[in-house]
C-alpha positions as CSV (number, residue, x, y, z in Angstrom):
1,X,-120.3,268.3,236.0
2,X,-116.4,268.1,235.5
3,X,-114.2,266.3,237.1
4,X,-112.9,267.0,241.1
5,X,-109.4,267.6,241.8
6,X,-108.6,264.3,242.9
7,X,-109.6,262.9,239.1
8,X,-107.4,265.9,237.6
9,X,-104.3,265.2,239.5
10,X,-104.9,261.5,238.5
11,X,-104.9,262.8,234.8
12,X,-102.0,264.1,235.2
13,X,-99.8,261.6,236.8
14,X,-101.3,258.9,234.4
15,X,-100.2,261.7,231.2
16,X,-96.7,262.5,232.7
17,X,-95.8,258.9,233.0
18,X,-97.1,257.8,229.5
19,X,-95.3,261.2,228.1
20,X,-92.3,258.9,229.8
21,X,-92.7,256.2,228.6
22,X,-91.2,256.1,225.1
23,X,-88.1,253.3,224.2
24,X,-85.4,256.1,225.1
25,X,-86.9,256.5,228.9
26,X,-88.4,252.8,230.4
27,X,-85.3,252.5,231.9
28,X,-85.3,255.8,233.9
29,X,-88.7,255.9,234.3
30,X,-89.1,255.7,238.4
31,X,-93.5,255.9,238.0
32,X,-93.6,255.4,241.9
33,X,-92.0,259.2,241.7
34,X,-95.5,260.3,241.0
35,X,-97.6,258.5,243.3
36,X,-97.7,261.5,246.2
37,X,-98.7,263.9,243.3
38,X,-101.8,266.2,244.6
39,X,-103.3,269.2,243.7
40,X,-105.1,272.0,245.3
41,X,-106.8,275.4,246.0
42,X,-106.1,277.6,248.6
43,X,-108.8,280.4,248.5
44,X,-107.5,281.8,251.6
45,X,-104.2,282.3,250.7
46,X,-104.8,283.6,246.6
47,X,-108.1,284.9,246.1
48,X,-107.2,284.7,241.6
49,X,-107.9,281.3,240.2
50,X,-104.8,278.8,240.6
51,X,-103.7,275.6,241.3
52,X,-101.1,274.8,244.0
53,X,-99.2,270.9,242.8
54,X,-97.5,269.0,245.1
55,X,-94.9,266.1,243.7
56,X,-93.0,265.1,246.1
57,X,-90.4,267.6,248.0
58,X,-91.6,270.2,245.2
59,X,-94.1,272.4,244.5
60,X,-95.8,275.4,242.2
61,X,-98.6,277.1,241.6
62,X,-100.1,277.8,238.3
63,X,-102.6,280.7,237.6
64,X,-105.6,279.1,235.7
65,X,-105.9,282.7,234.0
66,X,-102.7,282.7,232.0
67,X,-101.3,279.2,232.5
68,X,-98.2,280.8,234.0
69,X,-96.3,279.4,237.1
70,X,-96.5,282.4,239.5
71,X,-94.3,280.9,242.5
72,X,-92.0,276.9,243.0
73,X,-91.4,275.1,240.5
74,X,-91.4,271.1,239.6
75,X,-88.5,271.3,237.7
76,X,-88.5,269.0,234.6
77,X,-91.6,267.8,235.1
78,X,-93.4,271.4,234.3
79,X,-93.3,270.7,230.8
80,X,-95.8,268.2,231.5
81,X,-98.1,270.1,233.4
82,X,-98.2,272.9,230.5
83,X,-99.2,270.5,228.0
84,X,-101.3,268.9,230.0
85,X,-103.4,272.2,230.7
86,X,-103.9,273.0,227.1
87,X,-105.3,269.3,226.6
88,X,-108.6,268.5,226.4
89,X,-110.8,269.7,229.2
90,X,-108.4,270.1,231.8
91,X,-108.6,274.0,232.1
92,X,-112.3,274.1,232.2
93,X,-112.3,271.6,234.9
94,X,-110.0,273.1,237.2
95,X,-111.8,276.6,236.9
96,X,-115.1,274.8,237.1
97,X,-113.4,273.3,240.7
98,X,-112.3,277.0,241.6
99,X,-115.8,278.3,241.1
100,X,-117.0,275.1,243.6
101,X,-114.4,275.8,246.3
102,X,-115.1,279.9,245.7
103,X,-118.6,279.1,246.5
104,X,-118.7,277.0,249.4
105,X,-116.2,278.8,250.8
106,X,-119.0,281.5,251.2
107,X,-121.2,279.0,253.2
108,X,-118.7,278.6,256.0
C-alpha cells in the first residue's frame, strides 16, 4: 500500500523547503511558513480525481488526471507542487488515496 495523505503532504513540505534551501535563499527561507500545509479530498464536492492543498491563507486544487490547477492558487509555491507530482510515486499515491476515499465513501 502507498502512502496516506498525511505522509504526502509531509513529502511535500519536506521537498518545497529543501527546493529552498540553496545558498541564494537560507536567508528568506521562513520553513515555519509550511507547517499548516494539508491536503485533501472532497468526494462530495468533485466527483473527478483531485487534490484540494491548503498552505496557509491559500489554497488550490489540482486534478490528478492532468496535473492541472482547476481553481486557487498557492502562488509561488505551485512550482513546487508540479514538480513534486511528477516525482517519484507521488501521483500513484494520491490516486491510490482517491480510489480509498471513493470506496469508503460507498460504505457510509
Amino acid at each position: 500500500m502507498g502512502k496516506n495523505l498525511k505522509e504526502l503532504s509531509d513529502d511535500l513540505k519536506a521537498y518545497m523547503i529543501e527546493q529552498q534551501s540553496d545558498a541564494h535563499n537560507r536567508g528568506n527561507l521562513r520553513k515555519e511558513r509550511y507547517n499548516n500545509l494539508k491536503f485533501s479530498m472532497d468526494i462530495a464536492k468533485n466527483s473527478s480525481p483531485h487534490l484540494v492543498i491548503n498552505l496557509g491563507m491559500s489554497e488550490a486544487e489540482f486534478s490528478l488526471r492532468s496535473k492541472e490547477k482547476n481553481n486557487g492558487g498557492l502562488g509561488p509555491d505551485e512550482k513546487y507542487v508540479y514538480r513534486w507530482l511528477d516525482k517519484g510515486s507521488n501521483l500513484a499515491d494520491l490516486n491510490e488515496c482517491w480510489i480509498q476515499i471513493a470506496r469508503e465513501r460507498g460504505r457510509a
